[in-house]
N, C-alpha and C positions, 0 to 999 in steps of 0.2 A: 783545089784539092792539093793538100802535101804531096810532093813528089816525096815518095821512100829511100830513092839514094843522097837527099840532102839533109843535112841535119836540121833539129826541130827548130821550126821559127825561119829556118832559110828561105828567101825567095829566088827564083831564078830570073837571073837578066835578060827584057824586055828584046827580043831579036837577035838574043846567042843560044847556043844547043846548051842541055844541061852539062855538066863536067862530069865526069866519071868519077867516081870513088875510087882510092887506090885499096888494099886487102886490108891495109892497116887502118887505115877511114872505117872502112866495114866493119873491122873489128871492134876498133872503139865504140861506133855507133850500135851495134847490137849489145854490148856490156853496157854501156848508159843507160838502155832500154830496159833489161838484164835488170839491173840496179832497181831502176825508177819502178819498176814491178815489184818486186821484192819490197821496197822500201810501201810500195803503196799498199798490199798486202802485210805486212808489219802494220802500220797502222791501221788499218781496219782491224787486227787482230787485238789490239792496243786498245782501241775505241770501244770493240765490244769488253775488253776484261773491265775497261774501267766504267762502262755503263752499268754493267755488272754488280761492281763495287759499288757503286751510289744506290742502287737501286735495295742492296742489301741495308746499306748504314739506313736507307730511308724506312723500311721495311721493318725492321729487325730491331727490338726494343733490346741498348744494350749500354753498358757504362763507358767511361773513359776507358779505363784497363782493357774492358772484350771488343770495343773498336781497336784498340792498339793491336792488339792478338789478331783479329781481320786483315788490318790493314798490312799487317808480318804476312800473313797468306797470300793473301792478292799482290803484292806488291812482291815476291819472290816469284809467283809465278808469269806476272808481266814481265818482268826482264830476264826471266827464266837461270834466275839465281838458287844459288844452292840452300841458304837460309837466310833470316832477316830475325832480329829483334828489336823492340822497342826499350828505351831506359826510360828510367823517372828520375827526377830531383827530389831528395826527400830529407829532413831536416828531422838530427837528431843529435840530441846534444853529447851523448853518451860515443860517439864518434868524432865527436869535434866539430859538430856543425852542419851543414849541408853535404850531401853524397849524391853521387848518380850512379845506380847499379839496374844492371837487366831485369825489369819485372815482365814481359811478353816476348817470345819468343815462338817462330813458327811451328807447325809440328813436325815432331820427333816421332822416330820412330819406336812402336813399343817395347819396354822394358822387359826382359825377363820375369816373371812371378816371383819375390825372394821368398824362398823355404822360410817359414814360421817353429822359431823352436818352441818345443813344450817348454814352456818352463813350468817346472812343477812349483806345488808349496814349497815357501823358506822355512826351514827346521830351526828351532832355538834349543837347545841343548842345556838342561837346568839341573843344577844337583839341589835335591831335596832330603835329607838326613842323610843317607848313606845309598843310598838311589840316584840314578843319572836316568830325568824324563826329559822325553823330546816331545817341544810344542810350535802349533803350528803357528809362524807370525801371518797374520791378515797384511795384506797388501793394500796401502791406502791408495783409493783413487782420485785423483787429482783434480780439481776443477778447472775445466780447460777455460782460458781470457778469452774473450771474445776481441779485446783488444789486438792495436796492431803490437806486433812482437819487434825486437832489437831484430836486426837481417846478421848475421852472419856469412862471408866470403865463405865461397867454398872451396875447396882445396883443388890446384892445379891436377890435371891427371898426369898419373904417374908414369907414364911414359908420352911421348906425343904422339897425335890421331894419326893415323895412316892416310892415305889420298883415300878422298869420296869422304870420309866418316864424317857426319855432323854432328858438332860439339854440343853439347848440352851447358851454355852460358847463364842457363836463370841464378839469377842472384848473384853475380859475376860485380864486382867493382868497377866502373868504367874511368872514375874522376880521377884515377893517378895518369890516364893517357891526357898526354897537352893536347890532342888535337879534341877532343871533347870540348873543351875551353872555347878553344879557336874556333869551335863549328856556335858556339853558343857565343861566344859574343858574336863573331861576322853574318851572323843566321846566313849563312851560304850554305849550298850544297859543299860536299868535298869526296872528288872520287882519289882512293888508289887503286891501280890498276894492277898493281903488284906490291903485294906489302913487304917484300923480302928484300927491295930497293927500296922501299922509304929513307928517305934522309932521318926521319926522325927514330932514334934507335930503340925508344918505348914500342913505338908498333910494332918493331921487327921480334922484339923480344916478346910482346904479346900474341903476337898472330903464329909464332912456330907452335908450344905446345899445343894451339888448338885446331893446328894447321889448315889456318883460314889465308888463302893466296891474296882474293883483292877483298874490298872494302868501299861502297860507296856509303856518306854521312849523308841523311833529310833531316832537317830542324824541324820539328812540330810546333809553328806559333801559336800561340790561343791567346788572345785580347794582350797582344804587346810582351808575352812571356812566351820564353822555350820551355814546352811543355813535356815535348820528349824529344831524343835524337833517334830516327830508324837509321839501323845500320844493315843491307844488306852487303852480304857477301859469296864468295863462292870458296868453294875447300877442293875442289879436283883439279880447275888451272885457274890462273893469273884471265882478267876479264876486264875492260870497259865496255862504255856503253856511249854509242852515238845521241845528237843532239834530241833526234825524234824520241827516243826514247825516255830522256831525261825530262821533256817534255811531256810525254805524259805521267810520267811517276810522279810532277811535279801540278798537276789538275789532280789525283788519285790523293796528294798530302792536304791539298786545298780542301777537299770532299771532305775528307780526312775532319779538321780542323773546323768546316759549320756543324760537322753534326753532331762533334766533342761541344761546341759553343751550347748546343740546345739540347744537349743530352740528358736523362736524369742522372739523381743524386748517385754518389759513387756508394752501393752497399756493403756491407762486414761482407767478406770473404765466406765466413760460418756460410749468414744466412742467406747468400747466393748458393753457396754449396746443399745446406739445408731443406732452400725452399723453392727459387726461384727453377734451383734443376729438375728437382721433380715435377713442378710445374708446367716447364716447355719442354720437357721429353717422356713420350711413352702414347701409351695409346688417349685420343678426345683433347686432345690438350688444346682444341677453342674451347672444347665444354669448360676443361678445369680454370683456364683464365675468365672465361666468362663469371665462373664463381667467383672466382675470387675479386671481379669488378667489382661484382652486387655487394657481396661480405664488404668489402671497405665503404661500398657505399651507405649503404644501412650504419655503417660507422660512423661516418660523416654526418648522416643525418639524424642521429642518435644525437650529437654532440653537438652540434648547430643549436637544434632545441633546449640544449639543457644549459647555453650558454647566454650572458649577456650579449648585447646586438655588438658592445663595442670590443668583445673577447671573440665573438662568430667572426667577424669583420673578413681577416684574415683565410679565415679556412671556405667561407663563401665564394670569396676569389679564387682559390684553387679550386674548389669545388665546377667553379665558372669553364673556368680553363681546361677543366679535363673534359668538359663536355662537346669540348673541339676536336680532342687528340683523336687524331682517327684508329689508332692503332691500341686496342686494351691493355695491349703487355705496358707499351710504355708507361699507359696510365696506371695501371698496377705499379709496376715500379716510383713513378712520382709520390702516389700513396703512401707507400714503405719510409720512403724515405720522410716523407714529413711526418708520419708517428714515430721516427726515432728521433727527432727535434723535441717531441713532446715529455722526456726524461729531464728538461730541462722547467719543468711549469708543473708544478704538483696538483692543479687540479683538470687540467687534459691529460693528463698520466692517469689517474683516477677514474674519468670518464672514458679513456680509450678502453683501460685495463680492463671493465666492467666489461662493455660492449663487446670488446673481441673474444672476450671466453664467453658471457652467454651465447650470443651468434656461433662460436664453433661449438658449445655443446648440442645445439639445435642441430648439426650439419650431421655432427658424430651420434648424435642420438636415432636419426633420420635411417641415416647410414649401417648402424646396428641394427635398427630396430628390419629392415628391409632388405638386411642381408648383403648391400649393396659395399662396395669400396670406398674408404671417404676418400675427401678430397688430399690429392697427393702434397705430403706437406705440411698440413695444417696443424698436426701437431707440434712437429718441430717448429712453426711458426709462434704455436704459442708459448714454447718453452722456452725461447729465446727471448722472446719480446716479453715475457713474463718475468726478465732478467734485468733488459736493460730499460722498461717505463715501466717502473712498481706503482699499485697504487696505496694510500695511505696504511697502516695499520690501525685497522678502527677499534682496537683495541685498546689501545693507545689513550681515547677520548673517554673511556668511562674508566680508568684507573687513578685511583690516586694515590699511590705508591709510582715510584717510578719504574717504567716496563723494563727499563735496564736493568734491573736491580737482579741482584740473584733469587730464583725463587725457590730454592729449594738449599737445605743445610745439613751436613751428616753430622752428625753425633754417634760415638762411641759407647754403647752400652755395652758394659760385663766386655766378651769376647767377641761383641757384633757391632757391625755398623749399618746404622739406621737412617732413614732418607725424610729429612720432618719439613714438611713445607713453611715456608714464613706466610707473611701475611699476606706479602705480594702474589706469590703463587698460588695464596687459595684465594684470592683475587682474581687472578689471572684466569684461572678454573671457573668461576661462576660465569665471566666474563665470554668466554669462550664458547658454555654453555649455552649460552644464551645465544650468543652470533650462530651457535649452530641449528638451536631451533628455528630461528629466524630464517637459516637459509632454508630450513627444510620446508617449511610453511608458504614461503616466497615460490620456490617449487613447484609447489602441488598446486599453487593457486593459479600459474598463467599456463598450467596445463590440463586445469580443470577437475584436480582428483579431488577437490575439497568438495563436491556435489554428492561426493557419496563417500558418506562416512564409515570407516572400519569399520566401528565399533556397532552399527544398528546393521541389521537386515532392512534390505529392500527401501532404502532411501530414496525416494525422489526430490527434488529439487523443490517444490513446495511444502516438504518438511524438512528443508533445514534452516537451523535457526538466522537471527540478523544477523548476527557476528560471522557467521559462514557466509551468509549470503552475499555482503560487504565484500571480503576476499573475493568471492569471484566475479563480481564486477569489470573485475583485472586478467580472466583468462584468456587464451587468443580465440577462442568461439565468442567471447561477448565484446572483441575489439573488432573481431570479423563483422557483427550485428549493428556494433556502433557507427561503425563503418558505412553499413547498407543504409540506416535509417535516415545519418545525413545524407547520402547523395538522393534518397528519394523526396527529401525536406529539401533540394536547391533549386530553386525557379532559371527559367531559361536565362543566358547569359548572351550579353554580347558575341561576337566570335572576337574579337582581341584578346579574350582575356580565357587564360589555361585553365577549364575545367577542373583535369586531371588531379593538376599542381596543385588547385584552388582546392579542391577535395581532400586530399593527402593532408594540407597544413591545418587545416580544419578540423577531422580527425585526429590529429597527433594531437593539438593543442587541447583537444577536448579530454581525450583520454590522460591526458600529463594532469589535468583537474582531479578527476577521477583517482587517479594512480596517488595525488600526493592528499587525497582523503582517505585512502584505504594504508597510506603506509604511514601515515600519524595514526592511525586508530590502530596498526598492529606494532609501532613503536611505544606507544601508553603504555597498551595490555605489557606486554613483556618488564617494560621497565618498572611501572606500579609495583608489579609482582618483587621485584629485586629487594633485598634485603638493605635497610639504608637509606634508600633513593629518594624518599619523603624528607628524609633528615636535614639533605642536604639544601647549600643555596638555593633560591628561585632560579635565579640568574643559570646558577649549573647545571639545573633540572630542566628549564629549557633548550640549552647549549648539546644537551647530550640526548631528548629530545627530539631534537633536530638534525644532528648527524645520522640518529640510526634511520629515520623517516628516509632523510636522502640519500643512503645507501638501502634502503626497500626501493623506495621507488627508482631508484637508475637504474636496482635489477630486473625490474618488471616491466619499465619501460624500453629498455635493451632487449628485451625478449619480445614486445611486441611491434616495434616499429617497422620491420621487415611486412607484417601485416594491414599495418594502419598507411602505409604510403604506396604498396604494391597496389595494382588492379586487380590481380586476382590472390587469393591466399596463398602462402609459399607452401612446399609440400610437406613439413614439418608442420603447419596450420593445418594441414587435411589429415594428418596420421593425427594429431589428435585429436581431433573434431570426429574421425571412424572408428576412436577408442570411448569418446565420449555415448555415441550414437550406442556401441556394443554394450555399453555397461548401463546406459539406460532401459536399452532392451531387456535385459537381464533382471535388473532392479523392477523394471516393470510386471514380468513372470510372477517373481518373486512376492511382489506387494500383492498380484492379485489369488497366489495360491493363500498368503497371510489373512487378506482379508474372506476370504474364504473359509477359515479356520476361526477366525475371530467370528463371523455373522453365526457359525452354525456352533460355535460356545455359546453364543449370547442365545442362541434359540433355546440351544438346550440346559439353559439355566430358567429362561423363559417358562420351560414346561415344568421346571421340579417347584418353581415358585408358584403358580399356577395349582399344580397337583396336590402341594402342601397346603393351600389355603383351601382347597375343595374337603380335605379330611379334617382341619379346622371345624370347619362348616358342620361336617358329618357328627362331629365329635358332640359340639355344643348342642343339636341337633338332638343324641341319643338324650 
């Protein structure tokens, strides 16, 4: 057993008494103690922030940028620093090149609200014969870029901070300091302990206005590059930090740096502000990401199908990959980021474009119809993404005028000016017409309204004609049906091989048959009808044809594949199928008060034909 009056690791000698401590021994030796306590408590306190911190980056579906902004947090509050921010390198020619300026920085304290002035309407002030009239100018609104913007430095403050106040450094120029340099080529750490001693005169003269005392530099490597410098510091006194410490800030940049390596794609600012926030904040927000898994998945699967094996190739592989991610956000985010690659390929632009608005107006249709809140986002999801992957204008393909062209030309008559369409525009108008009957018909059919026609009473579904009947082939009650008939048509299967899977692809494939017979036969009808259209080429007659067939069908089949791969119907499938059931009920009332009306005409036409041939009789008779 340790003897307590000898220091740790002492033995005492074999056959002598132990030696006394003198006060100053004691003293030393309980402040070593002292220490070694402290210090072992420091680390444990160290151990758990920075389990903490791994546990979050693992957890936590987030970019480059909002791990840097974490790692500002966590990493101020481990060495119990006053702030920290992250910089970037960012390359702009319009500045002469590459810059490094503060994009994350820990949090700050809130802002005061700034007072909103009214501004009222601008008056324009016009003299008119001998009258001064004032008129209101309209205030044009801007269309904001979704692009990254030019950074502008922001202006020193105008006086310097007081002790304690933390500077607010975002968007702060970092590359005129040399020691940024030096911390980027040496990738070493770099502490000052006091910046008011720096030998280098740049920091001295940097750290007064913002009255930051010390300064330690972490390099953020990712795959052989400094990807950012954290700078923590303190603003109340002058501060180092011992090895333990540096130590683990230096496991916390590590953590740091794998989970930047496997992170998703870095998103627009917008549309993390847009969509992703409302997303992960507020009330169900597993519900809402769970949506929004499904929605891009039905995406994916949407577009799988409608592609060749060697254009699928690619998005099967991520499609693979996400089926590991344990985490939805992130998978959600992975998603995002590869439909904003697809602004680059005009015919996954096209088929994205399709899919993510019929899918959201089923969501929002759902959502109205039910009273219910849609999901948080989704609009501005689609107004954005509706910006940056447009799909074709299929306008475009039955014009033969060019669409650029101006379609409309004023002319001067007497003392008026008149608005005369050219050829183009009244071109453009038929054209137009026609795409909108198209969508409206597209509509009605995979929601089933074309079983019961406006125009007649009491329709049932075996009175309406072929041409009707064809459309609805394609509603989601007869992809719901198509659905059940094959799985009860599949004989037992090995157990290796996925039912489920095998069922869904089976289904789709069959219904996409289906879907491109009924959208050739409502692109005929429509085009036949067009003035011209016979005139023209064979070759251009089929060409055009065929584009409007595959924009019917991608809309029909965007609308049903949520139902044709799900197990059970989605709930936008069961609200229309309870609107179908309603109006058949209805229709039924009605056909049997009609034929009711109709049997007891024919009766009593029955009896006047009848009555009149008996007075006939009478007649011939006298």
């Amino acid at each position: 057993m340790q003897n307590p009056n000898l220091p740790p690791g002492a033995q005492p000698v074999q056959g002598q008494p132990p030696q006394k401590l003198t006060r100053e021994q004691k003293r030393a030796l309980a402040e070593q103690k002292k220490r070694m306590e402290q210090e072992r408590m420091r680390s444990m306190e160290l151990q758990k922030l920075l389990g903490n911190f791994q546990s979050e980056l693992e957890t936590s579906v987030i970019d480059p940028p909002m791990m840097l902004k974490l790692a500002c947090n966590r990493l101020k509050l481990m060495l119990k620093a006053d702030h920290c921010v992250a910089t970037a390198y960012e390359h702009y020619v319009q500045h002469g090149g590459e810059i490094c300026l503060v994009r994350q920085q820990s949090n700050l304290p809130p802002k005061p609200a700034a007072e909103k002035k009214d501004e009222g309407p601008q008056v324009k002030r016009v003299i008119v014969g001998t009258e001064i009239m004032e008129v209101k100018i309209k205030q044009e609104k801007k269309e904001e870029d979704d692009g990254p913007k030019i950074p502008m430095p922001p202006p020193l403050p105008k006086e310097p901070l007081k002790g304690g106040q933390l500077p607010d450094l975002d968007g702060v120029f970092m590359h005129p300091l040399a020691i940024m340099e030096q911390v980027r080529n040496s990738r070493q750490p770099l502490m000052i302990p006091d910046c008011s001693k720096y030998s280098d005169q740049g920091v001295v003269q940097f750290s007064a206005p913002y009255g930051i005392k010390s300064m330690l530099l972490m390099p953020v490597i990712v795959k052989g590059e400094v990807l950012s410098i954290l700078i923590i510091m303190t603003v109340n006194q002058p501060q180092g930090y011992v090895p333990l410490e540096l130590r683990y800030t230096q496991q916390a940049i590590d953590s740091l740096v794998r989970s930047i390596e496997t992170a998703p794609p870095i998103l627009p600012e917008k549309l993390k502000e847009r969509v992703i926030t409302p997303m992960t904040h507020g009330d169900n927000v597993p519900k809402q990401i769970e949506y929004y898994s499904e929605y891009f998945d039905n995406i994916f699967d949407f577009m799988i199908a409608e592609l060749e094996e060697d254009e699928a190739e690619e998005l099967l592989e991520l499609q693979k990959a996400q089926e590991t991610v344990p985490n939805k956000l992130r998978k959600v985010w992975l998603q995002i980021g590869k439909f904003l690659e697809f602004k680059e390929q005009p015919k996954l632009a096209y088929l994205f474009n399709i899919a993510m608005n019929e899918l959201a107006d089923q969501a929002i249709e759902f959502a109205e119809s039910k009273k219910f809140n849609q999901p948080r986002g989704l609009k501005a999801f689609q107004e954005f993404m509706d910006r940056q992957v447009k799909k074709p204008d299929l306008k475009s393909f039955f014009m033969e005028n060019d669409p650029e062209e101006k379609q409309s030309k004023m002319m001067i008559v007497g003392n008026e000016i008149i608005s005369m369409d050219t050829d183009a525009g009244a071109e453009a108008a038929i054209i137009e017409e026609i795409i909108e009957e198209v969508d409206k018909e597209i509509t009605k059919a995979v929601r089933g309204n074309l079983l019961f026609s406006e125009g007649k009473r009491a329709t049932l579904i075996n009175d309406i004609e072929q041409s009707e009947m064809l459309v609805n082939f394609v509603a989601v009650t007869a992809a719901t049906d198509f659905r059940t008939h094959i799985k009860a048509a599949l004989p037992e299967m090995h157990e290796d091989i996925d039912q489920p899977e095998l069922l869904a692809d089976l289904a789709h494939q069959g219904m996409r048959e289906i879907s491109m017979v009924v959208a050739q036969n409502m692109a005929e009808k429509y085009l036949y009808d067009m003035e011209g259209f016979l005139e023209q080429p064979e070759e251009l007659q089929k060409s055009q044809i065929h584009q409007l067939q595959m924009y019917i069908h991608y809309r029909v089949m965007a609308n049903l594949v949520p139902t044709l791969r799900a197990a059970e119907p989605t709930l936008w499938a069961m609200m229309v199928q309870d609107k179908i059931k309603k109006r058949a009920q209805k229709a039924a009332k009605q056909r049997a008060v009609l034929v009711g009306r109709m049997v007891r005409a024919s009766s009593a036409e029955s009896d006047e034909d009848w009555d009149e041939g008996e007075d006939e009789n009478d007649e011939d008779e006298e």
